[in-house]
N, C-alpha and C positions, 0 to 999 in steps of 0.2 A: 504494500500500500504506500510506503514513504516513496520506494523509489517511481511510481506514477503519478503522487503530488509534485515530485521534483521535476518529472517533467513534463506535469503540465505547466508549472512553474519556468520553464524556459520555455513553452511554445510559448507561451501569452509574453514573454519577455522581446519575443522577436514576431510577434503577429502584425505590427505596423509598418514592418520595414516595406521600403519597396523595391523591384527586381534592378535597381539600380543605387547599389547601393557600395562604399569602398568600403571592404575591408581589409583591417592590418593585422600581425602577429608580431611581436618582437619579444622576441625570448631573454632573459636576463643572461647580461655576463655570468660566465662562471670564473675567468679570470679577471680581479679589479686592484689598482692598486690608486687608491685615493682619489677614484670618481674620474682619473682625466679619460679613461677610456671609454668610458660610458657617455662625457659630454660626445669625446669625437663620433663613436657609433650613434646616438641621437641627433647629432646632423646630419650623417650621411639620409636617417631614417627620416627625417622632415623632409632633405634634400628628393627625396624619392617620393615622396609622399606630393608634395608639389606639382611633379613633374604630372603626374597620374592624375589628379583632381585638384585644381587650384583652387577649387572653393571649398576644400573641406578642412574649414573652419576649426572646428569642435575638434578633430585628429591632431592635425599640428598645433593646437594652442593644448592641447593634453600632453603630449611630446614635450613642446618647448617646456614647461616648469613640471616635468616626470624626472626628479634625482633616482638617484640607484637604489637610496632605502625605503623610496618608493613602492618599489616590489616587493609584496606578497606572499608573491611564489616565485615560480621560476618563468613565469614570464607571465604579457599580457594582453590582449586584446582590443578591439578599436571599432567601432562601426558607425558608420556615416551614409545619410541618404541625403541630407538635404533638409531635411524635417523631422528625422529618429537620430538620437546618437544614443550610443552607450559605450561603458566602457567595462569590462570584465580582467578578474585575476586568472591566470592557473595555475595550478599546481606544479602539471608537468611542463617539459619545456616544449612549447611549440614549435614548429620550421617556423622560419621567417619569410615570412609571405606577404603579399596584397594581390586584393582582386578588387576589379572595378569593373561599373555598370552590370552587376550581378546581385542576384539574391542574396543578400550576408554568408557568408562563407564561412559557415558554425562547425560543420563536422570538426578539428581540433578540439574546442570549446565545448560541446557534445560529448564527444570521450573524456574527455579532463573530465568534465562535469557528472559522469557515469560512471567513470572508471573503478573495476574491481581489481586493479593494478597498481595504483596510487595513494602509499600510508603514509599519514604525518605520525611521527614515533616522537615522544619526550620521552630523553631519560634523566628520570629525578632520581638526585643525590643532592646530598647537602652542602657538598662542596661545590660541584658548578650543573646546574641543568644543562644541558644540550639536548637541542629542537633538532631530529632526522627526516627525510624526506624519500620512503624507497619508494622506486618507480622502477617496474621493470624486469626486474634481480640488479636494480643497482641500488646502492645506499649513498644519499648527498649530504653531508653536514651545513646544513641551514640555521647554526645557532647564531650564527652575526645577525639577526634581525632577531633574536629574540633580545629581548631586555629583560633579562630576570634578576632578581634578586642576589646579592651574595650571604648565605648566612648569616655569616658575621655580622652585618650591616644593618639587618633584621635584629640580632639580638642586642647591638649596640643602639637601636634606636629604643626599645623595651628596655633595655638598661636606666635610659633616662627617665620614661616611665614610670617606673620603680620608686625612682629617687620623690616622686610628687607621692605613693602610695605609702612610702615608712618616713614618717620625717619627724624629727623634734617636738613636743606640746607646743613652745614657746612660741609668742605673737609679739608682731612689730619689729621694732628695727635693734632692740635689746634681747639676747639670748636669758632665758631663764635658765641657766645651769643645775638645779633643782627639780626640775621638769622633767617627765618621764615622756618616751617616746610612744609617740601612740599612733598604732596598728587599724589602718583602715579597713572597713569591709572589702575593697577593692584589691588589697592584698592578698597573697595566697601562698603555700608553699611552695619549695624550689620546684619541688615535680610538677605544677601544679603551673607554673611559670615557664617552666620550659614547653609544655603541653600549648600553651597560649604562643609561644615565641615559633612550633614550630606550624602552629594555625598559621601564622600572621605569614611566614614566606610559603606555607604553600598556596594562597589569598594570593601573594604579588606573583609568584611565581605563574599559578592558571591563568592571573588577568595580562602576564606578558604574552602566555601563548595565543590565549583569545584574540589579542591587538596583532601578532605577528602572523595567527596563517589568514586563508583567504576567506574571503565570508561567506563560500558556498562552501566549503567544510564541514562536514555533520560529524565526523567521527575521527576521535585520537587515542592512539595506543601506547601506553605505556608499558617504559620496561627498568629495572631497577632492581631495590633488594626488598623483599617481601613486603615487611611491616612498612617501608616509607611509599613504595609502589600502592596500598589498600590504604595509607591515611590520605594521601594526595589523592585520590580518585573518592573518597568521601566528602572531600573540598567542591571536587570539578564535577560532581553527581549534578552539581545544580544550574550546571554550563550549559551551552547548548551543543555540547560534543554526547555522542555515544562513545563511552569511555572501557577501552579494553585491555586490560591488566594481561603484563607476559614478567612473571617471576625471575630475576639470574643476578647472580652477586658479581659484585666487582666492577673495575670501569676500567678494563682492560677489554681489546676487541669490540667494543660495543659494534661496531657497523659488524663486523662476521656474525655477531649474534641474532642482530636484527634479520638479516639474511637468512638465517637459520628458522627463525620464525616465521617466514612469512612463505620460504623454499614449500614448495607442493602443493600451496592453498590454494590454486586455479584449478576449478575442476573443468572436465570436459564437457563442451557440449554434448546432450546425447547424442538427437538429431539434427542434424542441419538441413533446410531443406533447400530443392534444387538450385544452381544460381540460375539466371534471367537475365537476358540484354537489357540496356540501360534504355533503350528506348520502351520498350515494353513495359518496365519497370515506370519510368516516367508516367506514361500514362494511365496505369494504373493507382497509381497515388494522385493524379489530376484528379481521378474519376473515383478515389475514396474508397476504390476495391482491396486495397492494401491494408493487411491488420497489423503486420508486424517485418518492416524491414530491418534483417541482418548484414551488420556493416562491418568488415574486418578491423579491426586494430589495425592492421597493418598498413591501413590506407588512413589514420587516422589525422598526420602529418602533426605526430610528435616525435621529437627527438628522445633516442636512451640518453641518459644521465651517464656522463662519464666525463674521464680529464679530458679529450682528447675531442671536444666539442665546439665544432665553428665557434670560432669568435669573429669573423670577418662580419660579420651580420650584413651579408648580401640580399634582399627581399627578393627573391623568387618572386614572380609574377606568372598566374592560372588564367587563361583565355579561353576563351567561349569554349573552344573543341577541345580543350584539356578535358582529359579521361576523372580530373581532381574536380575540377566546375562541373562536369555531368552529375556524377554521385552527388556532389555535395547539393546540388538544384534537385534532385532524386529527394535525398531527405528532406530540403525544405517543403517541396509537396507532401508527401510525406506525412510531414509533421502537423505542416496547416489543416489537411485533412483526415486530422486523428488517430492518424497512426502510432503505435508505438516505434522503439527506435532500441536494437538488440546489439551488442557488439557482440564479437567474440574473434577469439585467436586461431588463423586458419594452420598456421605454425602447428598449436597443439592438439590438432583434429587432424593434421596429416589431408587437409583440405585446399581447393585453389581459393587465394584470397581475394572476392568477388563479392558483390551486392545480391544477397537473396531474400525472398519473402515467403511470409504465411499471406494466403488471399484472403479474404470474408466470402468471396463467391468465384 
């Protein structure tokens, strides 16, 4: 049920656009050192962006004031008609694309937005959180955008606290030396204080990751050492994540571990059913005959997460008879006319990776 309010949640998000419409992808650096690469790649990406559609306004004035801590995730989205704009996070990293005078060009965005491929992983420890991002069988360390807490920082702010709940009897600017110190209700034992101090950073610590991932995120998994892993997920119960606890001590290997977790968890399609030419296909999503088009991964045009990841950020550009604009104009009927919307891995069905459908008739 949640994953069909989700998407009816993205039809309705793109029901206004029109079949002329630009859109962009630009995927976040993975290699940055002090923001200057990121200026030079957001001009080449305005610069391109220009060339394509001079009036799209809402694109380049998003671009031009988008710094790097700007991103979410691992990259981001763009769309422009003229009269619709929006602008979307992802998770994973998308190709670097634009297409113009076309239906919004969501397939990326679609799978990001669906994906049973893509975990945000926090690993809580007391000494430093780190925010993971696997996609794929790869694991990214995305903790620079997290702002969490440091321990210490936490118990040194409760330290001063303290000092307001046990303090001297005496009043005014004369110390009563005679005066006996008195114990407020608000005080409590050491156990009792640390219990409250390790409240307080797991509080700053969920409300870092809530501000750091993307806001189409429903679910984060954690992994750590038992008892902090089930107090931390008693905190975040009232978050808007579905929160999944994975047990392991130590903060050695954390990304093989995470890997470890998550290795096997695709299952397979049972069946798949037959593929179908894109024109056939088309027409029956105009005509609403369509109940459920299956769309490979593998045409979803995201990039795997690795070191070894374009940084040139060249915008690929998808033209009417690209085999990428067919599918992706395919699901937008599609979708307008109620269709659901199926990925799966043709890779692990040992299948050809092609647009297929269940019919209604």
């Amino acid at each position: 049920m949640a994953e069909q309010a989700s998407l009816e949640t993205f039809r309705q998000a793109f029901a206004g656009f029109s079949q002329d419409t630009m859109s962009v992808y630009v995927p976040r650096p993975s290699i940055e050192t002090g923001g200057e690469k990121w200026r030079i790649l957001r001009k080449n990406v305005i610069d391109t962006v220009k060339d394509h559609g001079p009036k799209s306004d809402f694109i380049t004035n998003r671009l031009e004031h988008f710094d790097l801590p700007d991103f979410r995730g691992n990259g981001i989205a763009l769309f422009d008609d003229g009269k619709q704009q929006r602008m979307a996070h992802l998770n994973a990293r998308p190709v670097a694309c634009i297409t113009t005078g076309e239906p919004p060009f969501i397939l990326p965005l679609l799978a990001d937005f669906q994906s049973r491929e893509t975990r945000w992983v926090l690993h809580v420890t007391k000494d430093e959180p780190k925010l993971y991002l696997y996609s794929g069988g790869y694991v990214s360390d995305m903790s620079d955008r997290l702002d969490a807490p440091k321990y210490r920082s936490v118990e040194a702010r409760r330290h001063v606290q303290d000092d307001v709940f046990f303090h001297s009897g005496s009043r005014g600017s004369v110390r009563d030396s005679d005066s006996k110190s008195v114990h407020h209700a608000l005080g409590s034992d050491q156990s009792r204080e640390r219990e409250k101090t390790d409240d307080a950073f797991y509080h700053d610590t969920f409300n870092a990751v809530t501000e750091a991932l993307p806001p189409q995120t429903s679910s984060l998994h954690i992994i750590g050492e038992e008892g902090t892993v089930g107090r931390f997920a008693q905190v975040a119960s009232h978050g808007r994540f579905e929160i999944t606890q994975h047990h392991c001590g130590g903060t050695d290997n954390v990304e093989d571990k995470i890997i470890a977790v998550f290795q096997g968890e695709t299952a397979m399609d049972e069946q798949l059913p037959e593929g179908r030419n894109l024109p056939d296909l088309q027409s029956a999503a105009a005509s609403g005959q369509l109940g459920t088009l299956y769309v490979p991964i593998e045409h979803a045009q995201l990039e795997e997460m690795h070191e070894q990841a374009d940084e040139h950020l060249k915008l690929r550009t998808y033209d009417e008879a690209d085999v990428e604009t067919e599918e992706n104009r395919t699901a937008v009927l599609a979708l307008a006319n109620g269709a659901d919307i199926h990925w799966y891995a043709a890779s692990d069905n040992d299948a050809v990776a092609e647009l297929r459908a269940d019919m209604r008739w």
